[in-house]
mmCIF entry with sequence, helices, sheets and N, C-alpha, C, O atoms, coordinates in Angstrom:
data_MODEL
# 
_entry.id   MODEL 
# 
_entity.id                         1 
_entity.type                       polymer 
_entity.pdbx_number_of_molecules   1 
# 
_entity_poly.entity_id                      1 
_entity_poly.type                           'polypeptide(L)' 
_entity_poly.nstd_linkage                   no 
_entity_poly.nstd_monomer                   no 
_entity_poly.pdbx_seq_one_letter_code       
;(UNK)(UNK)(UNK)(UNK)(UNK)(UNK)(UNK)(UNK)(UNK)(UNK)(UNK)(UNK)(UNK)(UNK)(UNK)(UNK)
(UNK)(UNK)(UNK)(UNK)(UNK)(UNK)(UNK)(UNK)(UNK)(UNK)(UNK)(UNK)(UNK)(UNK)(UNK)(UNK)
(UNK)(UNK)(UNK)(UNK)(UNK)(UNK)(UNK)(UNK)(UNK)
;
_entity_poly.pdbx_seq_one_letter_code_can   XXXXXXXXXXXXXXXXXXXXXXXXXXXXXXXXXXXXXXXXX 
_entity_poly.pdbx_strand_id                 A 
# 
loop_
_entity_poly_seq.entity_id 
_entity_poly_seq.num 
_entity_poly_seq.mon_id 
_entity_poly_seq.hetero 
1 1  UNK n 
1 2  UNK n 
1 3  UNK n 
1 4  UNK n 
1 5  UNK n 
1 6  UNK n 
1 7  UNK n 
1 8  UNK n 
1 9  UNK n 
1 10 UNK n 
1 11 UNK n 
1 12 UNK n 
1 13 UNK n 
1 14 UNK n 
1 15 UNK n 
1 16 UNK n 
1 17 UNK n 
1 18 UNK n 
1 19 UNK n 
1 20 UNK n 
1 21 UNK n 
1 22 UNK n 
1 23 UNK n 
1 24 UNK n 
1 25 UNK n 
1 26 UNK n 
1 27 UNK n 
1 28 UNK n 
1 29 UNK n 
1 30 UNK n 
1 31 UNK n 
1 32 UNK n 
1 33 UNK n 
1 34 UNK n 
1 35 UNK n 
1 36 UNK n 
1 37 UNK n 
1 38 UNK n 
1 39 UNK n 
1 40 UNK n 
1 41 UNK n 
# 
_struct_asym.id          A 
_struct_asym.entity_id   1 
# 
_struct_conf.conf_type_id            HELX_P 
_struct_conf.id                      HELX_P1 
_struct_conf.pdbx_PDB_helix_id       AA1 
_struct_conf.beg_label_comp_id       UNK 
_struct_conf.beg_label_asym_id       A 
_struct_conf.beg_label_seq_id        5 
_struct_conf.pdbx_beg_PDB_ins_code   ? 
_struct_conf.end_label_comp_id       UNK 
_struct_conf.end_label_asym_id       A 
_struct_conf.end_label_seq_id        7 
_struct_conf.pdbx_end_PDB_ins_code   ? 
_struct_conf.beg_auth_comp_id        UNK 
_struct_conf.beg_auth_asym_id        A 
_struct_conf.beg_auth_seq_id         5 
_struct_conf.end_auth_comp_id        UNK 
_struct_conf.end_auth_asym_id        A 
_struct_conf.end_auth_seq_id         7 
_struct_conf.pdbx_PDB_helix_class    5 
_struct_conf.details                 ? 
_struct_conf.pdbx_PDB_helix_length   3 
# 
_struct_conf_type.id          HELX_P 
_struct_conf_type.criteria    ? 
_struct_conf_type.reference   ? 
# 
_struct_sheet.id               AA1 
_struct_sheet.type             ? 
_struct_sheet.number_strands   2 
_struct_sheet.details          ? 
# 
_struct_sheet_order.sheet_id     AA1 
_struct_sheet_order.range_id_1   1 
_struct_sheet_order.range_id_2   2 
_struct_sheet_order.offset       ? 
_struct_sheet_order.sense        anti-parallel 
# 
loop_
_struct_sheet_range.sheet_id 
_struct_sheet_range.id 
_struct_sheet_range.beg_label_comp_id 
_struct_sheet_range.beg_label_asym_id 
_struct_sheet_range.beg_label_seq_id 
_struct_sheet_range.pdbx_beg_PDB_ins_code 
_struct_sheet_range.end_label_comp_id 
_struct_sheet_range.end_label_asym_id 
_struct_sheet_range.end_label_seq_id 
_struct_sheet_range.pdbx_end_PDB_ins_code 
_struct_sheet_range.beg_auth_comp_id 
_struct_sheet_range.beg_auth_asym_id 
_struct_sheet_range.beg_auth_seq_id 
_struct_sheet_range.end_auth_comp_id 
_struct_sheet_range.end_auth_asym_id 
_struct_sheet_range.end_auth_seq_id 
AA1 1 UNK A 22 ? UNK A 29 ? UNK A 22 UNK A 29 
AA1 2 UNK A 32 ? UNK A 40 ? UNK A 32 UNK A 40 
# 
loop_
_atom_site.group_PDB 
_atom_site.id 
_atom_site.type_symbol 
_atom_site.label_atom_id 
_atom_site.label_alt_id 
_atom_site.label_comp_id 
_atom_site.label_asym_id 
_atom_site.label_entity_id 
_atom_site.label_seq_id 
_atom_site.pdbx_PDB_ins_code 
_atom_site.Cartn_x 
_atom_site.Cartn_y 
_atom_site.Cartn_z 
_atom_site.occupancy 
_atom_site.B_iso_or_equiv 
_atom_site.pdbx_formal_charge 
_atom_site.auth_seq_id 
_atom_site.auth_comp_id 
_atom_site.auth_asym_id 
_atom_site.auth_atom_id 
_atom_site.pdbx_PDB_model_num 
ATOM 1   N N  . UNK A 1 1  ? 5.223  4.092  7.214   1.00 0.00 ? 1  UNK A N  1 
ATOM 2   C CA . UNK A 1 1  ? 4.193  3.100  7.029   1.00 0.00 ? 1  UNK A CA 1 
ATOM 3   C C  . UNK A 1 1  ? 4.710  2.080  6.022   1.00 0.00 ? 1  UNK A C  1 
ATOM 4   O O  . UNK A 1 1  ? 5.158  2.507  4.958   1.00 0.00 ? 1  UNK A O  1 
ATOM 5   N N  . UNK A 1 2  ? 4.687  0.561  6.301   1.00 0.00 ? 2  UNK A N  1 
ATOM 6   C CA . UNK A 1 2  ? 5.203  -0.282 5.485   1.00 0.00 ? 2  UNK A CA 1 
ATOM 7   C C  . UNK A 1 2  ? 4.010  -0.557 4.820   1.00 0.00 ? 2  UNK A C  1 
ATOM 8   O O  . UNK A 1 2  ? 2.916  -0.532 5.384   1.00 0.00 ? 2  UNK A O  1 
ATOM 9   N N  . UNK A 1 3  ? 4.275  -0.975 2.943   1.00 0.00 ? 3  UNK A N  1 
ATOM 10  C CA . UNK A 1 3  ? 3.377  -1.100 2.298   1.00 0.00 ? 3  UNK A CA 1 
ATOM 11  C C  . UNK A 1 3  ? 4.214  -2.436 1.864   1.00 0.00 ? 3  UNK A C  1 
ATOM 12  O O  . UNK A 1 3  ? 5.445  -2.423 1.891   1.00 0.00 ? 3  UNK A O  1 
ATOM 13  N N  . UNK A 1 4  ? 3.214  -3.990 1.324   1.00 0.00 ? 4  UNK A N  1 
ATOM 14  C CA . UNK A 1 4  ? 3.902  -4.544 0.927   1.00 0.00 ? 4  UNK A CA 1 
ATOM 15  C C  . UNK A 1 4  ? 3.040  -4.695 -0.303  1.00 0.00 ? 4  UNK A C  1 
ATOM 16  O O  . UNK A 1 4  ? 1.809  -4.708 -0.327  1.00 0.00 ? 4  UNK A O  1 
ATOM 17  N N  . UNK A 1 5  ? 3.914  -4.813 -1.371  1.00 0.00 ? 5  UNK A N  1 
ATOM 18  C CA . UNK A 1 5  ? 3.659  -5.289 -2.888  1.00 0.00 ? 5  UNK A CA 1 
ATOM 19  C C  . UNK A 1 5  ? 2.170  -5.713 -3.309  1.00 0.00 ? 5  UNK A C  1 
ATOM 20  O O  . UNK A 1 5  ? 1.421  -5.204 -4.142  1.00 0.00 ? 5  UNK A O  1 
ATOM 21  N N  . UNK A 1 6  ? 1.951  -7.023 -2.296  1.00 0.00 ? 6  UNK A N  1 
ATOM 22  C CA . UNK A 1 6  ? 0.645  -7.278 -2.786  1.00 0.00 ? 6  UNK A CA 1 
ATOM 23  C C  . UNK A 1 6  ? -0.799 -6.732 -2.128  1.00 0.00 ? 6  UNK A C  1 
ATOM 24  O O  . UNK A 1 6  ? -1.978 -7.061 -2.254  1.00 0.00 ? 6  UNK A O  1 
ATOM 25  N N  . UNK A 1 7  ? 0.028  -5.587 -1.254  1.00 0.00 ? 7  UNK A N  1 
ATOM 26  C CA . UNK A 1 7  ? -1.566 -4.208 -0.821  1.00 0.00 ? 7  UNK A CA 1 
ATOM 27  C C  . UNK A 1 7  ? -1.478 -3.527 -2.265  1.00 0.00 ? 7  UNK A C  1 
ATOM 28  O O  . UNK A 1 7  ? -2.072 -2.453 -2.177  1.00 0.00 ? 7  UNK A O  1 
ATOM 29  N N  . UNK A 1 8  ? -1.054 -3.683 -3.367  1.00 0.00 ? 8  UNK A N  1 
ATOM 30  C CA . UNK A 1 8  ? -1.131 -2.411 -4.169  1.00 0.00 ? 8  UNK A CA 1 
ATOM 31  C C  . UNK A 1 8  ? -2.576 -2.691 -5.064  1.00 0.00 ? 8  UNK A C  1 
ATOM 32  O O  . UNK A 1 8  ? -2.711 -3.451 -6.024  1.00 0.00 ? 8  UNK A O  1 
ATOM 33  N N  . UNK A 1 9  ? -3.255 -2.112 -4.636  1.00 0.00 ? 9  UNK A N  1 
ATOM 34  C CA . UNK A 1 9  ? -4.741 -2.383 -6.086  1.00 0.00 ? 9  UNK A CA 1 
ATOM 35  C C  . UNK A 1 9  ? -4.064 -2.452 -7.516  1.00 0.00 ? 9  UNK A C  1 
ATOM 36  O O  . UNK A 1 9  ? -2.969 -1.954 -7.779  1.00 0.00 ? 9  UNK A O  1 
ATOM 37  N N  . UNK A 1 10 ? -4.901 -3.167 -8.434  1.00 0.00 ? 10 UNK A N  1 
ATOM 38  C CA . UNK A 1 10 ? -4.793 -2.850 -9.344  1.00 0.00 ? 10 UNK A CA 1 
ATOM 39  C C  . UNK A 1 10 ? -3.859 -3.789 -10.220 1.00 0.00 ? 10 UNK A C  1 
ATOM 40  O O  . UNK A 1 10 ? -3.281 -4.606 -9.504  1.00 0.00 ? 10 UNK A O  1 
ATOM 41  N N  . UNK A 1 11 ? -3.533 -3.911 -11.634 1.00 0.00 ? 11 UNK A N  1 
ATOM 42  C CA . UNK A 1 11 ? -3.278 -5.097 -12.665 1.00 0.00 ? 11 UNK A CA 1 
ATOM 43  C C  . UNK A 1 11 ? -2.049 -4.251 -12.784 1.00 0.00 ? 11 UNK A C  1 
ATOM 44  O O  . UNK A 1 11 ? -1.927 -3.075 -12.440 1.00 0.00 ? 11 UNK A O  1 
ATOM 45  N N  . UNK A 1 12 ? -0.873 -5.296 -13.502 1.00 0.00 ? 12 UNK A N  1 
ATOM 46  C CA . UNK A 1 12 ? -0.075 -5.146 -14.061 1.00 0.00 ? 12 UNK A CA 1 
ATOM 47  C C  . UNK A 1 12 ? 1.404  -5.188 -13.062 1.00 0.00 ? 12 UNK A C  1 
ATOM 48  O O  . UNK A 1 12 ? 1.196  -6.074 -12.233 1.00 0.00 ? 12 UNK A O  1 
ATOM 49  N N  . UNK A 1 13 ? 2.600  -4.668 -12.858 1.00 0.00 ? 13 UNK A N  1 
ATOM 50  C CA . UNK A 1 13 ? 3.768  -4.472 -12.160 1.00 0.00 ? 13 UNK A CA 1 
ATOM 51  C C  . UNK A 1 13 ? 2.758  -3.308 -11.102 1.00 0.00 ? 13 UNK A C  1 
ATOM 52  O O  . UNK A 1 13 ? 2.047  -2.354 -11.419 1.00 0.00 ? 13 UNK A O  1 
ATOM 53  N N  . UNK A 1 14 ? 3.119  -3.956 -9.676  1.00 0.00 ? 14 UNK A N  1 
ATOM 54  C CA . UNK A 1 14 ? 2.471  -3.447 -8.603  1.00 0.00 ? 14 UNK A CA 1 
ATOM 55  C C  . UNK A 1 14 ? 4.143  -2.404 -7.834  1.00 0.00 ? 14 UNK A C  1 
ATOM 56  O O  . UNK A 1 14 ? 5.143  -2.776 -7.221  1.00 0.00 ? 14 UNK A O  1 
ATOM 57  N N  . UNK A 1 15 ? 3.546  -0.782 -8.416  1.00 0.00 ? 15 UNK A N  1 
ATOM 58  C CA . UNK A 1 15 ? 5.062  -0.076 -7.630  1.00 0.00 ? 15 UNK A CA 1 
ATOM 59  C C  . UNK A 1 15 ? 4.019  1.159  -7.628  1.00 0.00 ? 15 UNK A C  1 
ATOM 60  O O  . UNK A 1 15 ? 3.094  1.432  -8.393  1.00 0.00 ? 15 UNK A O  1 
ATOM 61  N N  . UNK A 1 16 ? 4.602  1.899  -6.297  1.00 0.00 ? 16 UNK A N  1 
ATOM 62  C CA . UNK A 1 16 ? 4.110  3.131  -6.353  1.00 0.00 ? 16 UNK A CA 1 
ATOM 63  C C  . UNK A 1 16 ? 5.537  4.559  -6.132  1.00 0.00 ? 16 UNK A C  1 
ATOM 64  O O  . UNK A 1 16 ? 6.292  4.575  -5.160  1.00 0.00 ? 16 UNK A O  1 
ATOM 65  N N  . UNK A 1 17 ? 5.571  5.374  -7.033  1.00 0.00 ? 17 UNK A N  1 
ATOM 66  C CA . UNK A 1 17 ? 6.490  6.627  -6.804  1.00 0.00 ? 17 UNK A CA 1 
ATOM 67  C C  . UNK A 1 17 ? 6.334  7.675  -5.525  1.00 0.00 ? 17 UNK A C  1 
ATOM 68  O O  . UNK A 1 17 ? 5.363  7.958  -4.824  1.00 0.00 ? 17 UNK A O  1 
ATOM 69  N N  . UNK A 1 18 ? 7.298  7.990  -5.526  1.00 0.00 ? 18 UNK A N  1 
ATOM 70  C CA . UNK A 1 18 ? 7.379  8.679  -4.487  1.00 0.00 ? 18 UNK A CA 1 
ATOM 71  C C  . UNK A 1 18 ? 6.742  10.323 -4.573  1.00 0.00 ? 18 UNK A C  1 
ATOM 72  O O  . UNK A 1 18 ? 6.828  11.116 -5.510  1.00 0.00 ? 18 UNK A O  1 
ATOM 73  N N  . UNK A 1 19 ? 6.216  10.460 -3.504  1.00 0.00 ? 19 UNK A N  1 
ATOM 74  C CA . UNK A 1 19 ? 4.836  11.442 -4.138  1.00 0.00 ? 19 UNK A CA 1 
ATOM 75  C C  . UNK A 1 19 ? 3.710  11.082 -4.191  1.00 0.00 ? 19 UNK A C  1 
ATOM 76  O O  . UNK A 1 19 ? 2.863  11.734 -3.580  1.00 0.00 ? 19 UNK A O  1 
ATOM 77  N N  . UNK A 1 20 ? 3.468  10.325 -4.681  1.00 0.00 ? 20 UNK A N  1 
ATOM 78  C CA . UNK A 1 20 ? 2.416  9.848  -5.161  1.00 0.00 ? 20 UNK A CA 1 
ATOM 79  C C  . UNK A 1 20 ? 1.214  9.751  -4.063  1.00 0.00 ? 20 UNK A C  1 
ATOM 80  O O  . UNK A 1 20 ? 1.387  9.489  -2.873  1.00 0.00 ? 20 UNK A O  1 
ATOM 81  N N  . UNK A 1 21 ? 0.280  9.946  -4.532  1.00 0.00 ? 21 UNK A N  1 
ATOM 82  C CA . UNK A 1 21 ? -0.924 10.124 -3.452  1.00 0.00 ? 21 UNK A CA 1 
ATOM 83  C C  . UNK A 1 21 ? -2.241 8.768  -4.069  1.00 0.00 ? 21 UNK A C  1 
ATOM 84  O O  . UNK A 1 21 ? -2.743 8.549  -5.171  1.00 0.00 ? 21 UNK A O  1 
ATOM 85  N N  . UNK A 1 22 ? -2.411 8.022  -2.493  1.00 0.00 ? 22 UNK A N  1 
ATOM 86  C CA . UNK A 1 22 ? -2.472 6.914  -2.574  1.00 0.00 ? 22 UNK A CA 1 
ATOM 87  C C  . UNK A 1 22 ? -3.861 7.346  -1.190  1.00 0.00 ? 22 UNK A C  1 
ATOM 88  O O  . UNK A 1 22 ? -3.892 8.338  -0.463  1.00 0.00 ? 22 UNK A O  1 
ATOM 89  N N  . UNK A 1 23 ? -4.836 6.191  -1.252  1.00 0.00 ? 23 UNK A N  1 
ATOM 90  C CA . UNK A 1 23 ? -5.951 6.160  0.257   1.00 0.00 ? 23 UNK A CA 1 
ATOM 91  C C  . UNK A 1 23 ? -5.630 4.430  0.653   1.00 0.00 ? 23 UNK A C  1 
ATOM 92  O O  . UNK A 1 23 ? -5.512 3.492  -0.135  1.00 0.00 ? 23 UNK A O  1 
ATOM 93  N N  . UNK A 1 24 ? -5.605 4.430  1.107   1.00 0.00 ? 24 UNK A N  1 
ATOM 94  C CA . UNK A 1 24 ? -5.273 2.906  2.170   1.00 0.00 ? 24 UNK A CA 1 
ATOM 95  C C  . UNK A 1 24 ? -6.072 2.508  3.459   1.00 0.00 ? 24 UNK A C  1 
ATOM 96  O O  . UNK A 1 24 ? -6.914 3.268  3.937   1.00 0.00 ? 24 UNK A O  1 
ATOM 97  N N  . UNK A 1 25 ? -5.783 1.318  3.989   1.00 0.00 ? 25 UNK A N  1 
ATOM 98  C CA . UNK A 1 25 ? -6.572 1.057  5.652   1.00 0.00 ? 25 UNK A CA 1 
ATOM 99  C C  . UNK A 1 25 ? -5.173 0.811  5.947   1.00 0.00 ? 25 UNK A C  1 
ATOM 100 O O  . UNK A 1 25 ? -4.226 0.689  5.171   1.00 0.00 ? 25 UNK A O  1 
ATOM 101 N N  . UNK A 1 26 ? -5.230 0.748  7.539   1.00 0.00 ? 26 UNK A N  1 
ATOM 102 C CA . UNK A 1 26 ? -4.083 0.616  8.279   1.00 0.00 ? 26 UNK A CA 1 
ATOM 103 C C  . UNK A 1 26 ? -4.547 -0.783 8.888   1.00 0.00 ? 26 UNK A C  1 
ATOM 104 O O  . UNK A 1 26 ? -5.589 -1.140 9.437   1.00 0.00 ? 26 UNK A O  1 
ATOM 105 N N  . UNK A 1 27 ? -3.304 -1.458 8.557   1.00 0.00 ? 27 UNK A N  1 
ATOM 106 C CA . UNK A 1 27 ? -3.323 -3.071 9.132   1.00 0.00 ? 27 UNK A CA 1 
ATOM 107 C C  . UNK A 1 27 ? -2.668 -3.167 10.141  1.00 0.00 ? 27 UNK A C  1 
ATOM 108 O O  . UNK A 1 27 ? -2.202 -2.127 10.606  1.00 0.00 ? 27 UNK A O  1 
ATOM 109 N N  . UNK A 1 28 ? -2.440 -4.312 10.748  1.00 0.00 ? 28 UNK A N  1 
ATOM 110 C CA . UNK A 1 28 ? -1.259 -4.743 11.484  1.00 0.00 ? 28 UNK A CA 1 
ATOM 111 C C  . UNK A 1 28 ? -0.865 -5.950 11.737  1.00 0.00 ? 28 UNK A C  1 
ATOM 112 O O  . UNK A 1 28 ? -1.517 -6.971 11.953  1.00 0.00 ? 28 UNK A O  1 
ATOM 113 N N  . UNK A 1 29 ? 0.702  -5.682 11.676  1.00 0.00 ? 29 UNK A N  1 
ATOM 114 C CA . UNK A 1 29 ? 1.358  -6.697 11.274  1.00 0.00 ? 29 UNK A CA 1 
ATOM 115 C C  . UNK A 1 29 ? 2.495  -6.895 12.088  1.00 0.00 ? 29 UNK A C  1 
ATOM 116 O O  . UNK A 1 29 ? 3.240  -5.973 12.423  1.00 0.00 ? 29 UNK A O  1 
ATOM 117 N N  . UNK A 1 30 ? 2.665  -8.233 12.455  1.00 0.00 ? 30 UNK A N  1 
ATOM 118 C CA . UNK A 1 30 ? 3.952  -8.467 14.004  1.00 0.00 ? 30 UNK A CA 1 
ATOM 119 C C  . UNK A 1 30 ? 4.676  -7.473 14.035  1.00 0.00 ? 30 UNK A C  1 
ATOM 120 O O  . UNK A 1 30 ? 4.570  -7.089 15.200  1.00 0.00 ? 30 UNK A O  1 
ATOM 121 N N  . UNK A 1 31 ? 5.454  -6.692 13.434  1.00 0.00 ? 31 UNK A N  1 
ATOM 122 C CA . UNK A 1 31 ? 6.137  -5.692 13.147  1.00 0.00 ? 31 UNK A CA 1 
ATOM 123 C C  . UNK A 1 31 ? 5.966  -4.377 13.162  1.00 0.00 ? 31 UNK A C  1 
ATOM 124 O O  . UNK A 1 31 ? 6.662  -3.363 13.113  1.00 0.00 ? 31 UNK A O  1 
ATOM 125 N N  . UNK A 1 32 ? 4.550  -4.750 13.265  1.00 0.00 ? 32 UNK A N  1 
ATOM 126 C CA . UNK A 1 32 ? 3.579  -3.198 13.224  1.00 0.00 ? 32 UNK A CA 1 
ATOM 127 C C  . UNK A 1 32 ? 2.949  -2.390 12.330  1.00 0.00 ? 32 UNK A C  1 
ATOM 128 O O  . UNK A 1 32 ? 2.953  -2.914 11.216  1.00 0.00 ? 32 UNK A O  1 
ATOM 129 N N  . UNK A 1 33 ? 2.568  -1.642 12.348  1.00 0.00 ? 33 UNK A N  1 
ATOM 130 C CA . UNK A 1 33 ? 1.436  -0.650 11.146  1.00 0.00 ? 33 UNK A CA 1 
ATOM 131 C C  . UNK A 1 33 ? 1.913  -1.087 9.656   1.00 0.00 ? 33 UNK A C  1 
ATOM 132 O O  . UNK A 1 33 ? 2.924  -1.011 8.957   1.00 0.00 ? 33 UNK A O  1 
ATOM 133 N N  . UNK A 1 34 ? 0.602  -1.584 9.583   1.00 0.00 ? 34 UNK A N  1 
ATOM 134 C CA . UNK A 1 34 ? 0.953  -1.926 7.833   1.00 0.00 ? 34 UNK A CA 1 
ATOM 135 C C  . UNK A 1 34 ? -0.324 -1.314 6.380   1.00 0.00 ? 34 UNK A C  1 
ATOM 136 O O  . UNK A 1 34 ? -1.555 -1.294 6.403   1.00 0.00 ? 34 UNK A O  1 
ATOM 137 N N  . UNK A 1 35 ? 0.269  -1.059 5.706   1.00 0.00 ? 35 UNK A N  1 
ATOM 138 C CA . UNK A 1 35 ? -1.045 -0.445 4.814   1.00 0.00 ? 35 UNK A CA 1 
ATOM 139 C C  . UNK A 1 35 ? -1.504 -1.349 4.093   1.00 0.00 ? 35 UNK A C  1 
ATOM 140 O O  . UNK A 1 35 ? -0.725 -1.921 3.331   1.00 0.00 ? 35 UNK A O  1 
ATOM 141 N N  . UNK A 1 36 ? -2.959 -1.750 4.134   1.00 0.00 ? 36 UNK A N  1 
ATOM 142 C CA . UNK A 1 36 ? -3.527 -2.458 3.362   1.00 0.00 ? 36 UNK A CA 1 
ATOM 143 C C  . UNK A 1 36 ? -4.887 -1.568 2.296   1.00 0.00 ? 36 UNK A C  1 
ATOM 144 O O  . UNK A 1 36 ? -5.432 -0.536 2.688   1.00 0.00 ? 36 UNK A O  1 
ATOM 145 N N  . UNK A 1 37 ? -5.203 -2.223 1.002   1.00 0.00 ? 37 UNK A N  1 
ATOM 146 C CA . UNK A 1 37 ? -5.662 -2.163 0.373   1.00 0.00 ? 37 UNK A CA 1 
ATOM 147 C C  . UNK A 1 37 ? -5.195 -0.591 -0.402  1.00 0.00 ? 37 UNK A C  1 
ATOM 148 O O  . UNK A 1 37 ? -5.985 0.320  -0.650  1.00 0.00 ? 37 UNK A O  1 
ATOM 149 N N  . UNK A 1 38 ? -4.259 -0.589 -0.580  1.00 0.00 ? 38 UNK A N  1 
ATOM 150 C CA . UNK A 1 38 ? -3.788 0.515  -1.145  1.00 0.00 ? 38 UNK A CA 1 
ATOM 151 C C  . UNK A 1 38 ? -3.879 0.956  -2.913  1.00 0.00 ? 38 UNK A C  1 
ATOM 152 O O  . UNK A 1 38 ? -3.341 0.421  -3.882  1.00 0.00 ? 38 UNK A O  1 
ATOM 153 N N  . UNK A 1 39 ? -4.873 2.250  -2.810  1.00 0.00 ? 39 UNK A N  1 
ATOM 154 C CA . UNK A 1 39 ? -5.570 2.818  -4.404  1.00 0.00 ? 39 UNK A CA 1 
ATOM 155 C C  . UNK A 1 39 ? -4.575 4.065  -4.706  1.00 0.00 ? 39 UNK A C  1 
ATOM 156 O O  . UNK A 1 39 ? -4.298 4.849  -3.798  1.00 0.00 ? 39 UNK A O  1 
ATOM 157 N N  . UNK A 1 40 ? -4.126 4.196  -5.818  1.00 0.00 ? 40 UNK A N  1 
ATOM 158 C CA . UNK A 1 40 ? -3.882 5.266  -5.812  1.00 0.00 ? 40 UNK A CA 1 
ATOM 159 C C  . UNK A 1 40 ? -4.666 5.901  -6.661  1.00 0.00 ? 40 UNK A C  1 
ATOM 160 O O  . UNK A 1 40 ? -5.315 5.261  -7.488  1.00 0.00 ? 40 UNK A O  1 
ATOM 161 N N  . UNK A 1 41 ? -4.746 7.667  -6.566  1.00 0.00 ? 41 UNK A N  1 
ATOM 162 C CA . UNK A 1 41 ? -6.010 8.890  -6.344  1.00 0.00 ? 41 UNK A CA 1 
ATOM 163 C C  . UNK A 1 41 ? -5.293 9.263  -7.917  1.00 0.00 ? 41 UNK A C  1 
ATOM 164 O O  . UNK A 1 41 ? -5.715 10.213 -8.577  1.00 0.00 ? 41 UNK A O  1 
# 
């Protein structure tokens, strides 16, 4: 699932680790499935 930078909620340097447990919507994008509005839990 591609996430881009500016789906990441939230202030400051937008990065998420690996692991990390996150809830999202699924977008789409010419390219295909994209995650939007992405929180992490």
């Amino acid at each position: 699932m591609f996430v881009h930078y500016t789906e990441i909620q939230g202030s400051g340097f937008r990065t998420l680790e690996e692991n990390q447990k996150v809830e999202f919507e699924i977008g789409h994008s010419p390219k295909g499935p994209q995650a939007t509005g992405v929180r992490s839990l």
